[in-house]
Each structure stands twice: as C-alpha cells, then as structure tokens.
Backbone as JSON, one array per atom type, in Angstrom:
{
  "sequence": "XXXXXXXXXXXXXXXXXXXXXXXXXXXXXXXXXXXXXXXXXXXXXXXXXXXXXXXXXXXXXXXXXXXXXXXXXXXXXXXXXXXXXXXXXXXXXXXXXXXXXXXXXXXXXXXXXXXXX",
  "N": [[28.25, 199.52, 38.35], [28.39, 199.15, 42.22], [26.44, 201.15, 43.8], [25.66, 202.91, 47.33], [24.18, 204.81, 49.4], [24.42, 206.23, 52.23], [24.02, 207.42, 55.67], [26.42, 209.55, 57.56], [27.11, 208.87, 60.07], [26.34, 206.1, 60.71], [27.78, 202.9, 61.0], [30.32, 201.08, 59.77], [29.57, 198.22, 57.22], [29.95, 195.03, 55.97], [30.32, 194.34, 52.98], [30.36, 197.21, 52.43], [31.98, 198.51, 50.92], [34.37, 200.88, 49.24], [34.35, 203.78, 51.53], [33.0, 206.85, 51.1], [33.12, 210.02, 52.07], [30.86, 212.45, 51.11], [30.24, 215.25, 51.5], [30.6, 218.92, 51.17], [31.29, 220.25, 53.49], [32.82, 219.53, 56.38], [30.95, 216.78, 58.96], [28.97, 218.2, 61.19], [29.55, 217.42, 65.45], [30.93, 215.47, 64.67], [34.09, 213.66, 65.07], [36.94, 213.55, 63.49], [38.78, 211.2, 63.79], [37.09, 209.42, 64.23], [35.07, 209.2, 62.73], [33.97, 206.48, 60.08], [35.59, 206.38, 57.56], [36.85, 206.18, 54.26], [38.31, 208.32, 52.15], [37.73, 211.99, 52.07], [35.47, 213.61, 49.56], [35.34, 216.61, 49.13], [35.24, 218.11, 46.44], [33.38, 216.92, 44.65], [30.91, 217.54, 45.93], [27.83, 219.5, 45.84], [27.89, 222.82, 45.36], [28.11, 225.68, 47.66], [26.64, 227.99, 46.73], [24.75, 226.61, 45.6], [23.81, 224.74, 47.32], [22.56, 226.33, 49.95], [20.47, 227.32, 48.4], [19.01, 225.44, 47.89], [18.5, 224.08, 50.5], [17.62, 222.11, 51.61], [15.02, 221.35, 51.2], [12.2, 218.95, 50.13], [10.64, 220.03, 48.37], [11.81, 221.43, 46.66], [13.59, 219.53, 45.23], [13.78, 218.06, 42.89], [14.67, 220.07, 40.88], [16.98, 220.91, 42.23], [18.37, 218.68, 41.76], [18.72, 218.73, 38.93], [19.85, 221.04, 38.99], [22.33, 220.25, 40.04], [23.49, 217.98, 39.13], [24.11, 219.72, 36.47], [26.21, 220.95, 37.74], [28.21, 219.18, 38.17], [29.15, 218.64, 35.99], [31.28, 220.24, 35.3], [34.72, 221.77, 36.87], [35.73, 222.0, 39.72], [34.42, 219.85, 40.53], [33.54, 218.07, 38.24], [36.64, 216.43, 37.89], [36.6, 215.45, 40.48], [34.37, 213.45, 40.7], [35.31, 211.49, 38.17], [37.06, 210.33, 39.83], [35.67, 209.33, 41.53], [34.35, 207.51, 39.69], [36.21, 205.49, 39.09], [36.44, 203.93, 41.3], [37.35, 200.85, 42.37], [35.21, 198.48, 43.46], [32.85, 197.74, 45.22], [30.99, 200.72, 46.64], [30.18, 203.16, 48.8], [28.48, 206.26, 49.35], [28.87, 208.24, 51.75], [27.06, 210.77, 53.53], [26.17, 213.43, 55.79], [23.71, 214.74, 55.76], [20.04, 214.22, 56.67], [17.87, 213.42, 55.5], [18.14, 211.1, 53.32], [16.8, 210.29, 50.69], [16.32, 212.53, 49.34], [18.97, 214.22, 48.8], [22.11, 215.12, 47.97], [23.84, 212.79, 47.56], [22.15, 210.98, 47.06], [22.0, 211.95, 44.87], [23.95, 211.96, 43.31], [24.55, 209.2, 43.3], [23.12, 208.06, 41.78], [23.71, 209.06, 39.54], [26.42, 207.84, 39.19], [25.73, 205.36, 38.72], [23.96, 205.15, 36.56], [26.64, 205.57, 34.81], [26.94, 208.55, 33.34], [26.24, 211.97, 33.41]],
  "CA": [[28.9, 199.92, 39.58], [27.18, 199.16, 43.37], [26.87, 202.35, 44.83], [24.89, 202.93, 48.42], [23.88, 205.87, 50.49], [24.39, 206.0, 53.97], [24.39, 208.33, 56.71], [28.38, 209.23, 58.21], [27.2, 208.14, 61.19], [26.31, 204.54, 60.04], [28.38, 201.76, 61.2], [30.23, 199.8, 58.3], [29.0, 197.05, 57.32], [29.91, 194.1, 54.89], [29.64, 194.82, 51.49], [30.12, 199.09, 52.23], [33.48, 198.52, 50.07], [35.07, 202.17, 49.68], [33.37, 204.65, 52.36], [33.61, 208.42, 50.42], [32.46, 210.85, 52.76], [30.93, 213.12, 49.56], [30.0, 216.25, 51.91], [31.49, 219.9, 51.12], [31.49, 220.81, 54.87], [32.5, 218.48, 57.45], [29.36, 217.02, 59.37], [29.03, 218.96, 63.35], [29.85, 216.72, 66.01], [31.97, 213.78, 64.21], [35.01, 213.86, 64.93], [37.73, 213.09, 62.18], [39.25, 210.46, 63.82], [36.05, 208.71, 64.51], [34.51, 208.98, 61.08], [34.8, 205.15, 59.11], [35.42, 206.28, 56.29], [38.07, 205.72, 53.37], [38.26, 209.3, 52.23], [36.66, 212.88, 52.01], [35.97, 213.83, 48.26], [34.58, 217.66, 48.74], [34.76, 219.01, 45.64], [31.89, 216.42, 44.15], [29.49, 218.39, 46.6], [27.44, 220.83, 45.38], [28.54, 224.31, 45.14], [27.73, 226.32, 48.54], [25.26, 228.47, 46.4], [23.28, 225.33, 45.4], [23.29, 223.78, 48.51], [21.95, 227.19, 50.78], [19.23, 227.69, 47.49], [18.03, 223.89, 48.4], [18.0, 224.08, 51.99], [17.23, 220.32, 52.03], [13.18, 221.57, 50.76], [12.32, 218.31, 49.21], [9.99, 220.67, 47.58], [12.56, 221.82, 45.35], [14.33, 218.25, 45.15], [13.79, 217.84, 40.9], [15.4, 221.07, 40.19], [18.36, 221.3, 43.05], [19.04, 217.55, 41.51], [19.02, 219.1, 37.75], [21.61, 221.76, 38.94], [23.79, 219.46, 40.72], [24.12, 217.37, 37.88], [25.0, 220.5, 35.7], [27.29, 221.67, 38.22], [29.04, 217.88, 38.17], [30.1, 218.68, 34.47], [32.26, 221.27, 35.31], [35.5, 220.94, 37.37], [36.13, 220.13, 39.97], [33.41, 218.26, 40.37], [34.05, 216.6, 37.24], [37.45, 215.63, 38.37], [35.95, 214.28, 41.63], [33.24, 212.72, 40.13], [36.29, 210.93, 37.61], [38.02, 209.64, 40.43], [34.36, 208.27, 42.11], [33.77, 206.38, 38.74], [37.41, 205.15, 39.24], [36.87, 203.21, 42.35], [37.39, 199.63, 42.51], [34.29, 197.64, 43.7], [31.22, 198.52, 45.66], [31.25, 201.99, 46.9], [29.31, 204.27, 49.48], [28.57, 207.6, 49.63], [28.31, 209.08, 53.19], [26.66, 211.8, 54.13], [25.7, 214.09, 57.33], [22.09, 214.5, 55.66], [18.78, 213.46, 57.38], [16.82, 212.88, 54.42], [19.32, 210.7, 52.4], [16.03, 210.47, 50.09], [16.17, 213.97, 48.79], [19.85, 214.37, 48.95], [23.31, 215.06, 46.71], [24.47, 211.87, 47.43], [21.11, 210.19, 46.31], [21.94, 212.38, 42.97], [25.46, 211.58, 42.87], [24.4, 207.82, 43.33], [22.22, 207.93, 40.35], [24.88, 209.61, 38.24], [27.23, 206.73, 38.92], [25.45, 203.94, 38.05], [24.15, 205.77, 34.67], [27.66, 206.1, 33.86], [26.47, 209.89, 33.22], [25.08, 213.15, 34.46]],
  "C": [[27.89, 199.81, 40.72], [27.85, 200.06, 44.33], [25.44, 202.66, 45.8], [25.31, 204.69, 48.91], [23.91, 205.58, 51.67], [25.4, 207.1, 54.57], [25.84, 208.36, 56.89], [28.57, 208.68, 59.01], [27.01, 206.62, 61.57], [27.83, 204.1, 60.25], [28.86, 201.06, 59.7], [29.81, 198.64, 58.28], [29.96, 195.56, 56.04], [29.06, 194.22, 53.84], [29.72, 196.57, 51.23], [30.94, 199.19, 50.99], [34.16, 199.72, 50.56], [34.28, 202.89, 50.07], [33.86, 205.76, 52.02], [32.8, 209.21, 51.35], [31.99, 212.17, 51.08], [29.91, 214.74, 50.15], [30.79, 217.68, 52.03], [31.84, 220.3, 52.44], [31.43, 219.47, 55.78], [31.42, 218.57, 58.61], [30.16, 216.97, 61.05], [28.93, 217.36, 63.62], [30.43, 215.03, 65.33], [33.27, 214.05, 64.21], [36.24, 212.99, 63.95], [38.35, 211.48, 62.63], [38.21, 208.92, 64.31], [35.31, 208.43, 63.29], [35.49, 207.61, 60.48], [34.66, 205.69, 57.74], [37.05, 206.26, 55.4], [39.03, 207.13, 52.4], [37.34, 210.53, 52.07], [37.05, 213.47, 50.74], [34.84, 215.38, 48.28], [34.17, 218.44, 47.38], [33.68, 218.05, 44.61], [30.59, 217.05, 45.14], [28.86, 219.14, 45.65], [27.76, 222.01, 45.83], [27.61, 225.02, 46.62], [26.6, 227.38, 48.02], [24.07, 227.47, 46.4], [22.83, 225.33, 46.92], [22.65, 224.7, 49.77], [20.75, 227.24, 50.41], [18.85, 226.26, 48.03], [17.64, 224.33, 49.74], [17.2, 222.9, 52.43], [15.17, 220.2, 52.19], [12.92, 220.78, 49.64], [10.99, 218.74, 47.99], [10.91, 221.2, 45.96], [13.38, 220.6, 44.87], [14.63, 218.35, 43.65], [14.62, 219.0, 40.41], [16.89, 221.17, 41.16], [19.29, 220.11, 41.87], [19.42, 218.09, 39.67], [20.4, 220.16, 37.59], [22.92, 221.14, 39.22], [24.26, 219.0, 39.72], [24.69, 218.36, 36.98], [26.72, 220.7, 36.2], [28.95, 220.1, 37.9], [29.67, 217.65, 36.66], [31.62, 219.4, 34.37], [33.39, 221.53, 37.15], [35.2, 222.33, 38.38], [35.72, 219.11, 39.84], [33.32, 217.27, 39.45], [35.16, 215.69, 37.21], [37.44, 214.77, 39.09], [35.53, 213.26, 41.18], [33.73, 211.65, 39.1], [36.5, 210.15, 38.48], [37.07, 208.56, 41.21], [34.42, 207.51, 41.07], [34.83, 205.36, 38.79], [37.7, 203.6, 40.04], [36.44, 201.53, 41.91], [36.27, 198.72, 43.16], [33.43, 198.1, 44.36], [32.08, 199.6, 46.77], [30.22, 202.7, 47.65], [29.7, 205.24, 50.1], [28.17, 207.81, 51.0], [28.23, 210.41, 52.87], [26.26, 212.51, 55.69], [23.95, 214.19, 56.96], [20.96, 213.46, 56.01], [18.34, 212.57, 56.34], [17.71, 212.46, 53.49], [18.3, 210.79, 51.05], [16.56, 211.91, 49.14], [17.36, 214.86, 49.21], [20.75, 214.38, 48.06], [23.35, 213.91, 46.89], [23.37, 210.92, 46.67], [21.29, 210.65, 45.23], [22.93, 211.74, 42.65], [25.35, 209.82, 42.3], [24.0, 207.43, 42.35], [22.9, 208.34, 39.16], [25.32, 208.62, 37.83], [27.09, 205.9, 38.31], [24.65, 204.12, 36.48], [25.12, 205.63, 34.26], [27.58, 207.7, 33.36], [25.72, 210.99, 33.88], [23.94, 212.87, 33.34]]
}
C-alpha cells in the first residue's frame, strides 16, 4: 500500500490519491469547506488521553507510538483503521501537526504498510 503524510494544509498534488484527514479534533483555522480532502476518519486518532500525555514531546515519541498502536487494536480504531486498509490506491494521511516526523499519522503510516500494528 503507498501511504504519505502531509500536513491539511498542503495543496494536493498528483499521486495524493485518497486525502483522509486522520485528526480526532478538527485543525483551528481551516475551514471545512476549504479543507482538500476526501474524508475525516476520527476515530483512528489517538484517544484524547494519549494525545494530551504526548503533547507532541518527541521525547516521548517511542512510547506514545507503542500506545497508539495498542490503542489501534481496539475499536473503533480498529474499525477505522479496517476501512484505511480498505482504500483503493495510494492514500494520504493529513494532519494539522507541525512535526509530521513525530506524529500519529507517521505511526498510522507505518502500521499500514506493515499490514499490522
């Protein structure tokens, strides 16, 4: 599967394929009808506990990314995370995050193309 990261605010491009916005909280100042994207799949986020305990400290990066993946076993997120493996040809995750580096979607991304958490 060819799956990409990229900002929400990123321009599509050739080659994005399906644009999943994969953020539990819609990102400040974008407005919905301005966002390119194809749809918004919240419940593959991480869980509002995780994601306060991170606080985007790529100090803790190795362990937020070990919970996420737990949390991505158990539903919804495993449903989500079903319907991501689902999609039809190349695929990118948007996000509102700075540091796409040390980000869910950089975990999520790595899930996919394992085939596994």
């Amino acid at each position: 599967m060819t799956v990409q990261v990229k900002r929400v605010r990123e321009e599509r491009a050739d080659g994005d394929g399906t644009r999943v916005l994969v953020d539990r909280l819609w990102p400040r100042g974008v407005a919905k009808a301005d966002a390119d994207h194809d749809s918004w799949l919240r419940d593959v986020a991480p869980s509002s506990e995780l994601r306060k305990w991170f606080g985007h400290d790529p100090a803790k990066y190795d362990e937020f990314a070990r919970r996420y993946r737990a949390e991505l076993d158990e539903e919804p997120a495993a449903s989500a995370l079903a319907s991501l493996r689902d999609t039809a040809g190349p695929l990118t995750l948007l996000t509102a995050t700075r540091d796409t580096d040390h980000s869910h979607a950089r975990v999520l991304a790595d899930v996919l193309r394992a085939g596994s958490t």
